[in-house]
FIKOLZA-1660 file (N, C-alpha, C; in steps of 0.1 Angstrom, whole numbers, plus 5000, padded with zeros to 4 digits):
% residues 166
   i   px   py   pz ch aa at
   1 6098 3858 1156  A  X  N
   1 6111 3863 1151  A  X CA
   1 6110 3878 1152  A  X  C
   2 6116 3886 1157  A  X  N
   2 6122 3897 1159  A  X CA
   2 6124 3901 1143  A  X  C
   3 6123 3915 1144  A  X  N
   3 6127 3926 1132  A  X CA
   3 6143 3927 1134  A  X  C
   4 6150 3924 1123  A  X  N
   4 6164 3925 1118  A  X CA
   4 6166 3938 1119  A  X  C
   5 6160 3952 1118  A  X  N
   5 6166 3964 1122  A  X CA
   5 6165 3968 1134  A  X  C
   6 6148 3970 1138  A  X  N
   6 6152 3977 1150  A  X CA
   6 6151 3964 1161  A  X  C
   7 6150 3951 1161  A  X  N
   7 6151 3946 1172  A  X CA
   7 6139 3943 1184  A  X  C
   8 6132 3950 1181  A  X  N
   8 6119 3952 1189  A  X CA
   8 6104 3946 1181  A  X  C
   9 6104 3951 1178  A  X  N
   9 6091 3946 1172  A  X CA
   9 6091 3929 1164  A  X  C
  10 6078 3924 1161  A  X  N
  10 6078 3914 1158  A  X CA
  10 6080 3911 1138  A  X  C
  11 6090 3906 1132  A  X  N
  11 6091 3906 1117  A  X CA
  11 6079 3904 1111  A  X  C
  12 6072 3910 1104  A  X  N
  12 6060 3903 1094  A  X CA
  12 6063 3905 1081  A  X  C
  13 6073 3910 1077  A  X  N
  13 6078 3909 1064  A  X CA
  13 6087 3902 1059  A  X  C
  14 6091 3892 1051  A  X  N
  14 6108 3888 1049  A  X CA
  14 6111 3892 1036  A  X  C
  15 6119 3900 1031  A  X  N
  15 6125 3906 1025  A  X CA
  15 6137 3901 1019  A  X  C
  16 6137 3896 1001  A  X  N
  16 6147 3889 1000  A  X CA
  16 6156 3896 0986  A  X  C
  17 6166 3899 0986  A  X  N
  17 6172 3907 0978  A  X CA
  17 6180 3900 0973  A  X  C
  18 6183 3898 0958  A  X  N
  18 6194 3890 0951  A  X CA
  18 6204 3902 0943  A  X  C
  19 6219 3903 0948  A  X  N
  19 6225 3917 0938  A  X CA
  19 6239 3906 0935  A  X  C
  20 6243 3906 0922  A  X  N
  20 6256 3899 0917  A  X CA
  20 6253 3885 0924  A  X  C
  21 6244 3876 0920  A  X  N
  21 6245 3856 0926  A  X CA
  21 6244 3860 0946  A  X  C
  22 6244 3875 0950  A  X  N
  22 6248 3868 0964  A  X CA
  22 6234 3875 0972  A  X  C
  23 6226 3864 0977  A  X  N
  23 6215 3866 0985  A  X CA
  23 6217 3871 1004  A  X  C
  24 6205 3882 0998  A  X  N
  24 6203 3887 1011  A  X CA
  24 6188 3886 1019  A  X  C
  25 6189 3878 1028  A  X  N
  25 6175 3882 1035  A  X CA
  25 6170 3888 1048  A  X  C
  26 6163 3900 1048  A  X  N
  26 6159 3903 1060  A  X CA
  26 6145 3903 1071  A  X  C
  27 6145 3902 1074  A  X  N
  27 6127 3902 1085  A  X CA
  27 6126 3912 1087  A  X  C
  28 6120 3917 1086  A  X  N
  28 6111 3931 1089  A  X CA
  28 6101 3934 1092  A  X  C
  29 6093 3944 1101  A  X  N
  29 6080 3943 1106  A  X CA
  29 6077 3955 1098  A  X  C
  30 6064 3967 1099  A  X  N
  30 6060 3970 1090  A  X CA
  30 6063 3982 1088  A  X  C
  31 6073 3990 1102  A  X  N
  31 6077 4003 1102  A  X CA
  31 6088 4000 1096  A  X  C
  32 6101 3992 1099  A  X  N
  32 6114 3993 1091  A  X CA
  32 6113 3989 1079  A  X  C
  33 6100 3984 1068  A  X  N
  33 6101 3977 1056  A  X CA
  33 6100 3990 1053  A  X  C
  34 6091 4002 1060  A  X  N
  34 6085 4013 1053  A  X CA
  34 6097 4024 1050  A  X  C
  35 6107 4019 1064  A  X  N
  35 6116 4031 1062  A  X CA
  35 6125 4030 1052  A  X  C
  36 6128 4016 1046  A  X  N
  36 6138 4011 1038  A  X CA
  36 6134 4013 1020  A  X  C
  37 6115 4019 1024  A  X  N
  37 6111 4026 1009  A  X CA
  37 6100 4012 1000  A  X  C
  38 6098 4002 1013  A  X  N
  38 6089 3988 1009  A  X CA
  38 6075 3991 1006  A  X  C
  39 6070 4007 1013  A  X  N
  39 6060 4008 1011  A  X CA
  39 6050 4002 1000  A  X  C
  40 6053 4008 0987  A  X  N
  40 6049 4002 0977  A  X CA
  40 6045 3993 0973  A  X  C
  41 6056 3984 0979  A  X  N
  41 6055 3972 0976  A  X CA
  41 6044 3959 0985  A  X  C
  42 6048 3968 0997  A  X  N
  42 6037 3965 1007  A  X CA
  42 6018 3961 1006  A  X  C
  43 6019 3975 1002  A  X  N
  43 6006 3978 0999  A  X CA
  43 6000 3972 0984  A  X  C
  44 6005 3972 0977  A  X  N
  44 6003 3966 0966  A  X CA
  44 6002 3948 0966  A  X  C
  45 6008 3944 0974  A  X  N
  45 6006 3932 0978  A  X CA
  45 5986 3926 0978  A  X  C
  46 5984 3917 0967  A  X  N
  46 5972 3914 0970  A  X CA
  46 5978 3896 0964  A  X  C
  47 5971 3886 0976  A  X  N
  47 5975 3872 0976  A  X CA
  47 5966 3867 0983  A  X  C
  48 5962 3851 0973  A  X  N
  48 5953 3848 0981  A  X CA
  48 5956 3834 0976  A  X  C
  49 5953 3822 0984  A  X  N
  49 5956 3807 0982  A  X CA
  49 5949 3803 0966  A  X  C
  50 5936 3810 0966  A  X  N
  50 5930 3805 0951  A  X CA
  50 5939 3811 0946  A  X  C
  51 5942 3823 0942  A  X  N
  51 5951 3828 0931  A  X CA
  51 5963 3817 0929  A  X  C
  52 5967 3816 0937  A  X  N
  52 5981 3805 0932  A  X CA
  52 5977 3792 0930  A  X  C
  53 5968 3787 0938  A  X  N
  53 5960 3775 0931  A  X CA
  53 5957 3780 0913  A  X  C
  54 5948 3790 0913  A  X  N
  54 5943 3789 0901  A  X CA
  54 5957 3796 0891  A  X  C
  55 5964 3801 0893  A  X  N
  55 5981 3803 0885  A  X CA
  55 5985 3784 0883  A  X  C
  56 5987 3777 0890  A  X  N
  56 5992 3766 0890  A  X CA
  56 5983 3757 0880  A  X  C
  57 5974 3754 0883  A  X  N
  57 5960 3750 0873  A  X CA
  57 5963 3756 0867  A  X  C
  58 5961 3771 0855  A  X  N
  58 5961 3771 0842  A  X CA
  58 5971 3767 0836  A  X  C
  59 5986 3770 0839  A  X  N
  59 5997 3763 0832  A  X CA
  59 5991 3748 0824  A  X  C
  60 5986 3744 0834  A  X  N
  60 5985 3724 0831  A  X CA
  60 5973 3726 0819  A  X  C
  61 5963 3732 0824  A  X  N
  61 5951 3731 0814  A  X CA
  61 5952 3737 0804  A  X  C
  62 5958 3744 0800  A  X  N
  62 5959 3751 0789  A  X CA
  62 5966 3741 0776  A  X  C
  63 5971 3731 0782  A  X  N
  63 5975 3720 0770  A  X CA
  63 5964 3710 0770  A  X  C
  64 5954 3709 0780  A  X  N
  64 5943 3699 0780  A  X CA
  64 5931 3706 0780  A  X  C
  65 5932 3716 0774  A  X  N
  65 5920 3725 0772  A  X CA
  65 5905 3719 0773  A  X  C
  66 5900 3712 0764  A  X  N
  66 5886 3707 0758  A  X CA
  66 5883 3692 0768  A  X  C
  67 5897 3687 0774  A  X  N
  67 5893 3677 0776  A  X CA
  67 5887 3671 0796  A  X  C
  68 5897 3680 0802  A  X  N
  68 5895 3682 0817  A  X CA
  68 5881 3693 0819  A  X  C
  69 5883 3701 0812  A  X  N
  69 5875 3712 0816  A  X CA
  69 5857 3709 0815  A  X  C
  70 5854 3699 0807  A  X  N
  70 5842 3700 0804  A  X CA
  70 5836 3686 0814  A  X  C
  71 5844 3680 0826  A  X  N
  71 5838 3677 0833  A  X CA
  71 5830 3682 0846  A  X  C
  72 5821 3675 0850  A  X  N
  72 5809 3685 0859  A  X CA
  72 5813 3676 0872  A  X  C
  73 5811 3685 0882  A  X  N
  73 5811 3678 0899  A  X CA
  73 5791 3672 0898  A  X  C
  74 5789 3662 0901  A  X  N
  74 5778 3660 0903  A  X CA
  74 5775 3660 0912  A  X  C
  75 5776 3668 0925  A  X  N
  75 5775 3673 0935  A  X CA
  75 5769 3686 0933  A  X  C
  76 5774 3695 0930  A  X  N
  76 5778 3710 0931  A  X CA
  76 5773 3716 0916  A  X  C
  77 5782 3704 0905  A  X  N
  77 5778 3714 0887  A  X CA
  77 5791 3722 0887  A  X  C
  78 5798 3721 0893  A  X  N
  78 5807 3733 0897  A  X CA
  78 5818 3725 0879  A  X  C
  79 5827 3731 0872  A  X  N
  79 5841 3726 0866  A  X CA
  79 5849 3725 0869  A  X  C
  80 5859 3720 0863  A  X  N
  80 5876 3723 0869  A  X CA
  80 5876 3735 0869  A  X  C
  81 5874 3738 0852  A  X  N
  81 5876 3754 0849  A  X CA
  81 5874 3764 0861  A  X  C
  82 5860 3764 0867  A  X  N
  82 5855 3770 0877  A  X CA
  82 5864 3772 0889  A  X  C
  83 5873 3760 0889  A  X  N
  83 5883 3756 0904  A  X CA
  83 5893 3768 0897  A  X  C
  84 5896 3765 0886  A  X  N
  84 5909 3769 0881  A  X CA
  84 5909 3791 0884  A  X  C
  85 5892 3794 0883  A  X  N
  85 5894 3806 0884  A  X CA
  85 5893 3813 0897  A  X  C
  86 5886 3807 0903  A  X  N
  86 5881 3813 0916  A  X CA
  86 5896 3802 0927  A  X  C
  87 5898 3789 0925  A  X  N
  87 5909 3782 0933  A  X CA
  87 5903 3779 0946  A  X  C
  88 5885 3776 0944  A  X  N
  88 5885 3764 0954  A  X CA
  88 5874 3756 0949  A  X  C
  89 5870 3745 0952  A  X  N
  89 5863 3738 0950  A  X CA
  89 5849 3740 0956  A  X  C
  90 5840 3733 0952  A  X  N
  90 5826 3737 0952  A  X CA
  90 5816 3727 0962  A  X  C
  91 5819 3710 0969  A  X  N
  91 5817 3707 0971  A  X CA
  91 5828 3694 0976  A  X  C
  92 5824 3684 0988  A  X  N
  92 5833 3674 0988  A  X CA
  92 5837 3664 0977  A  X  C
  93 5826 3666 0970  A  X  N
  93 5825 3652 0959  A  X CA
  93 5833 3658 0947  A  X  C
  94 5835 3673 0949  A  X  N
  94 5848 3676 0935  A  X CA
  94 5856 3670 0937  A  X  C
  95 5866 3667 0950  A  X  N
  95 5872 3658 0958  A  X CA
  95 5875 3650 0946  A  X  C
  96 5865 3637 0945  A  X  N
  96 5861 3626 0939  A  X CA
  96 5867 3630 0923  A  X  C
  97 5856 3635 0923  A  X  N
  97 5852 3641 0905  A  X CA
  97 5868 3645 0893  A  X  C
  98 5874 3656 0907  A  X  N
  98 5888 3660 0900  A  X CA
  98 5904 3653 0905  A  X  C
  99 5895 3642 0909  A  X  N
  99 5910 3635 0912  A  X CA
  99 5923 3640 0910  A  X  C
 100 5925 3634 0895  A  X  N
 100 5933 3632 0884  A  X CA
 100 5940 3645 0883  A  X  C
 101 5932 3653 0880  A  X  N
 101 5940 3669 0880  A  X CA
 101 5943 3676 0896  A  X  C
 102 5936 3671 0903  A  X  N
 102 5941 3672 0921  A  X CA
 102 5950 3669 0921  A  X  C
 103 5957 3655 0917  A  X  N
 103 5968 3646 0921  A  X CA
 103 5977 3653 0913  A  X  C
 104 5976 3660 0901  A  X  N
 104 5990 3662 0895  A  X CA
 104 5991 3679 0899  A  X  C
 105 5985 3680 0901  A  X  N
 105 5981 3697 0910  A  X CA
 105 5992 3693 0924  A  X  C
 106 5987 3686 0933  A  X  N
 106 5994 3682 0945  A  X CA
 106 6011 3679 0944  A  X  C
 107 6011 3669 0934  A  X  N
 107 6022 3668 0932  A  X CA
 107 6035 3676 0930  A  X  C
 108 6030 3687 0923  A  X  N
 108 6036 3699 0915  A  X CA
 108 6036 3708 0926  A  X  C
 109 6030 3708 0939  A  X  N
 109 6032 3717 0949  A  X CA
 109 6039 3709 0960  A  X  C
 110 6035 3701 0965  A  X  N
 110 6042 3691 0972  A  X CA
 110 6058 3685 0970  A  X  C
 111 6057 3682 0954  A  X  N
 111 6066 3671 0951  A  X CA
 111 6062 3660 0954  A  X  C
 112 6046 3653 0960  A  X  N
 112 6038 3643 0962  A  X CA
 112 6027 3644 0967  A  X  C
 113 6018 3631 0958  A  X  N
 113 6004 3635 0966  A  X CA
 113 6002 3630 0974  A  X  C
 114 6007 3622 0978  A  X  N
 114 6005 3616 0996  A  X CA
 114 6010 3621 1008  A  X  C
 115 6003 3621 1015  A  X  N
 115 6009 3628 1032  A  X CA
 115 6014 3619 1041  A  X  C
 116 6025 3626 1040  A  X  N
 116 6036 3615 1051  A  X CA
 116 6044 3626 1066  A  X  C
 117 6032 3632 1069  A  X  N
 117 6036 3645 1075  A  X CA
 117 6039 3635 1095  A  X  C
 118 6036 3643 1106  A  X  N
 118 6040 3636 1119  A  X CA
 118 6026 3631 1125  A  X  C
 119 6036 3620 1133  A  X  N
 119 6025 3617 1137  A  X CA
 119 6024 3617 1152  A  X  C
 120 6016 3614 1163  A  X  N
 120 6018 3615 1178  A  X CA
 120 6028 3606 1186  A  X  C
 121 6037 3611 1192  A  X  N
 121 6047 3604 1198  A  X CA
 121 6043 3587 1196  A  X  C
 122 6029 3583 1206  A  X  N
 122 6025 3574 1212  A  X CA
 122 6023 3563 1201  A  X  C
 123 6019 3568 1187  A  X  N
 123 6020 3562 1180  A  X CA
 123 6030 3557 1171  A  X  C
 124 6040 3566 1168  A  X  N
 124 6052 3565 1160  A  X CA
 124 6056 3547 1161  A  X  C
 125 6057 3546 1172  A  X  N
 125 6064 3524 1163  A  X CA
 125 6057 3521 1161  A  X  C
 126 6037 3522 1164  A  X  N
 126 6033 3515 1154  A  X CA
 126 6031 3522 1139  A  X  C
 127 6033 3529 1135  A  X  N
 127 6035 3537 1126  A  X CA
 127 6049 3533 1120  A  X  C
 128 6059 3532 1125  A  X  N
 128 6068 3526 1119  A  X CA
 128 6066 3517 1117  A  X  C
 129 6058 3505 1124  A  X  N
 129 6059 3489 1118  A  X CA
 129 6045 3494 1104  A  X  C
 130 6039 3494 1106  A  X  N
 130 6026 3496 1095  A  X CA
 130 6033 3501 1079  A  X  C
 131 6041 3515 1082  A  X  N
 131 6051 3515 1065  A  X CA
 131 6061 3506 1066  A  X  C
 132 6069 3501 1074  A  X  N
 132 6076 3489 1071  A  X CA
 132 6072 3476 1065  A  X  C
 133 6060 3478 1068  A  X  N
 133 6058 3467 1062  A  X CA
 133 6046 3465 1050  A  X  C
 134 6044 3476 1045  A  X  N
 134 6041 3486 1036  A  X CA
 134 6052 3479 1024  A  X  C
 135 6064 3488 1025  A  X  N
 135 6073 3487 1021  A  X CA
 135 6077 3472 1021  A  X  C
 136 6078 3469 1027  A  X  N
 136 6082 3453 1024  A  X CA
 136 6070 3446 1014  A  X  C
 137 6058 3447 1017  A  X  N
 137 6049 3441 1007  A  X CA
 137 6052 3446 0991  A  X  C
 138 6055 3458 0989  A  X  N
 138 6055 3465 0980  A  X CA
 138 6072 3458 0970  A  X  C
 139 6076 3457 0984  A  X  N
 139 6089 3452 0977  A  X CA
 139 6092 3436 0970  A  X  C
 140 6080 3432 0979  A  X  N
 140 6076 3417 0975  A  X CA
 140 6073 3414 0962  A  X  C
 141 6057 3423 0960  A  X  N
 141 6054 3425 0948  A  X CA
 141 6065 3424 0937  A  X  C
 142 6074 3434 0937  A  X  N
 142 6086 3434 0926  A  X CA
 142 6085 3425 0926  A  X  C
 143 6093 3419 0938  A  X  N
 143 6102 3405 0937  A  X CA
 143 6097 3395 0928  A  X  C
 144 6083 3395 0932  A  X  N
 144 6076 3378 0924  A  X CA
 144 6071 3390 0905  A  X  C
 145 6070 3398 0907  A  X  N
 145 6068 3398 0894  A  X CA
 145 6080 3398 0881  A  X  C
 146 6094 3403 0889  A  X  N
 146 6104 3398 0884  A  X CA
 146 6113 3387 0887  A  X  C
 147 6103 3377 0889  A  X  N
 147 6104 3363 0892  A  X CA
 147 6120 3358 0902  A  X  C
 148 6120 3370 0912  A  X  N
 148 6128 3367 0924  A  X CA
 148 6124 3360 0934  A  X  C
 149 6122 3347 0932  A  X  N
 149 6116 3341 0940  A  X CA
 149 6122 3341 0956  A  X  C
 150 6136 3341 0957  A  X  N
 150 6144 3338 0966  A  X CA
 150 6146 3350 0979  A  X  C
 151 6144 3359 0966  A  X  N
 151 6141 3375 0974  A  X CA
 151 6126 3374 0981  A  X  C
 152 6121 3369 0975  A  X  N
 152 6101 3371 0974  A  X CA
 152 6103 3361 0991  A  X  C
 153 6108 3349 0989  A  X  N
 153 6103 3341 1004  A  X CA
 153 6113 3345 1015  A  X  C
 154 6120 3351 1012  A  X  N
 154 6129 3361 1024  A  X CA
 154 6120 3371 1029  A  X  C
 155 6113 3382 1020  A  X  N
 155 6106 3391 1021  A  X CA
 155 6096 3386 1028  A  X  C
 156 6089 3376 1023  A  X  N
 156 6074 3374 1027  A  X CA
 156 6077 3369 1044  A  X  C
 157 6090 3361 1049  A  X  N
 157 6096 3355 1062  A  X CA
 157 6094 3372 1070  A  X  C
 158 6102 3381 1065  A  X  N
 158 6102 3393 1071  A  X CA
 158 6090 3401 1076  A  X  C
 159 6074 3399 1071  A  X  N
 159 6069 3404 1068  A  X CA
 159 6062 3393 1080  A  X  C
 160 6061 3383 1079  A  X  N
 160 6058 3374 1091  A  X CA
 160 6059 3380 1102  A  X  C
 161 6079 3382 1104  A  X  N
 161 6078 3381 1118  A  X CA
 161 6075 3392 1117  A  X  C
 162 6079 3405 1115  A  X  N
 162 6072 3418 1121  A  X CA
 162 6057 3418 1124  A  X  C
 163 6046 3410 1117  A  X  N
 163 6033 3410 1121  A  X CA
 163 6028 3400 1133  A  X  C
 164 6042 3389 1133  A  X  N
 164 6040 3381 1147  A  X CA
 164 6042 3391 1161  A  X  C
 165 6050 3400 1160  A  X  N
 165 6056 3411 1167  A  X CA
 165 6042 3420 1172  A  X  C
 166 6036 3422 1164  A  X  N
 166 6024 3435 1168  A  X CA
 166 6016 3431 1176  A  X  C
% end
């Protein structure tokens, strides 16, 4: 993307300005942010993935103080706490270790901890049949635990033929 002033150069800045509810945004590279007086703001800029990791973690921990924190990676030794200040992890097995607080971590950035991101052309229908019928099992489940039986052997027929299909 192109710089919104002079046209030439390539944007590395996006610039977003809110005056009376009505938003403004512009792309900017590093000469027109300067001339517009961004300097400042530019340079002062210091950001790094742990920081917002570890911003994000303390909100949470700080109401679970005593209880998250005093677990250890038995890999590493490493803590949450530890994750929470520096914002990375210490080994694969923290992985393991900090699940629980990963998953609600994920969640809160995501809006979910599971990855349902793309997949390669070649695969896509079977990819579609595999959550379809995902989702159909899952829907089964309801069914027989709220004793929809009629739903449940429709479902379970569905689930058939799509696997007769593969």
């Amino acid at each position: 993307m192109l710089c919104d002033d002079c046209g030439k150069n390539p944007a590395t800045i996006k610039f977003t300005q809110i005056v009376n509810n009505k938003k403004t945004v512009l792309h900017l590279c590093r000469d027109c942010a300067e001339k517009r007086g961004l300097k400042e703001a530019i340079s002062n800029v210091s950001f790094s993935l742990g920081d917002l990791f570890a911003g994000m973690t303390k909100e949470k921990s700080d109401k679970v103080e005593g209880e998250k924190a005093e677990i250890l990676c038995p890999g590493c030794g490493h803590s949450f706490a530890e994750f929470q200040k520096i914002g990375k992890l210490g080994c694969g097995i923290c992985y393991e270790t900090f699940s629980s607080q990963l998953k609600d971590l994920l969640r809160r950035i995501h809006g979910s901890n599971q990855h349902v991101g793309k997949s390669p052309p070649q695969l896509t229908p079977k990819m579609e049949l595999k959550r379809e019928v995902r989702k159909l099992r899952e829907d089964l489940r309801k069914a027989i635990e709220s004793e929809e039986f009629e739903k449940a052997a429709e479902l379970r027929d569905r689930i058939r033929e799509l696997n007769k299909g593969s």
